[in-house]
N, C-alpha and C positions, 0 to 999 in steps of 0.2 A: 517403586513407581517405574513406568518403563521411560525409557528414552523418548516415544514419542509423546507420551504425555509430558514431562518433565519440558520437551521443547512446546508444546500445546501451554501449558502457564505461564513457560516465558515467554509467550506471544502476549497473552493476557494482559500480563503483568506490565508488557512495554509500552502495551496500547493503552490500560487503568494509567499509566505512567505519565504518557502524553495528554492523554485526558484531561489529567490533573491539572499539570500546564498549561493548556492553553484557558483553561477554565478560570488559574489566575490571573492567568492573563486578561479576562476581560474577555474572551471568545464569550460569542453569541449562539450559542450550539444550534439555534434555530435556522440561520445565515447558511447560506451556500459559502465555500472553502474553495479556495484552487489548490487541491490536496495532489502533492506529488508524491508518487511509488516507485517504488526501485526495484530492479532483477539483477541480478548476476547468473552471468555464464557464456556457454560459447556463444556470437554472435548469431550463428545457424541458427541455434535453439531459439534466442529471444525475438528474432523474426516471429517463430510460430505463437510465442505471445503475447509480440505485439499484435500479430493479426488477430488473437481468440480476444482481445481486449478491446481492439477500434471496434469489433459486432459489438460490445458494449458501451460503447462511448466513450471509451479512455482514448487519447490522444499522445502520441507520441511529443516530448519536445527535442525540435530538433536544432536548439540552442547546446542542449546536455550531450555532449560530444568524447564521453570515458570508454578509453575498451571495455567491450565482455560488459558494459554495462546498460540498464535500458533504463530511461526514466520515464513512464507517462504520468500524464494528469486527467484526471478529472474533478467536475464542478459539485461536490457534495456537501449536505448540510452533516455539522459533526453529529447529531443527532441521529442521519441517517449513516455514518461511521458506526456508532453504538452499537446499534440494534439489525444491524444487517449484516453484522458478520463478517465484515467486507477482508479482514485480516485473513480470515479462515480459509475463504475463497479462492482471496490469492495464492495462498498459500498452497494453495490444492490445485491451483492451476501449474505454479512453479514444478512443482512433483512431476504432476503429468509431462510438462516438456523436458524434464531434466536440467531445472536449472535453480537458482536458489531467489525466495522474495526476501530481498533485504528491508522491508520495513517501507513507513512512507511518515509525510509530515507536511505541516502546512504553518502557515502566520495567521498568528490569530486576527478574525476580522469582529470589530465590536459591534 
């Protein structure tokens, strides 16, 4: 298996993972989420996606104050997490600026 598929499963697998979680949690998958997602890399780079991200509605928060780090959020139902890819995406956005998506997460709402 290659490397980028091998990193493509452990995407899968972290978001199947999360899933799980909050599902015991009593998560409403139907519910809108205040879902936070993370970048790493040079501060240069995560400018250009935060800006590819506020055209989609991700909001910067500008309480999360980490070097080399970016947090936005937006308002998704986990449902629409699922079935939209939205990991993949990011992921493919990270690439294009030269910087890494470290994942994202939410509290579960019932």
């Amino acid at each position: 298996m290659s490397n980028v598929s091998e990193e493509r499963e452990e995407r899968i697998a972290s978001d199947a993972r999360t899933f799980q979680v909050l599902a015991e949690q009593g998560a409403d998958f139907a519910k809108e989420h205040s879902i936070d997602f993370f970048f790493v890399g040079e501060e240069r780079l995560l400018q250009g996606v935060e800006a590819a991200l506020a055209l989609q509605g991700y909001v910067k928060n500008p309480e999360h104050e980490v070097a080399n780090e970016l947090m936005v959020q937006r308002n998704l139902t986990l449902e629409a997490m699922q079935s939209q890819n939205i990991t993949e995406m990011l992921y493919a956005l990270a690439i294009e600026h030269g910087v890494d998506f470290d994942g994202w997460g939410t509290v579960a709402r019932k």
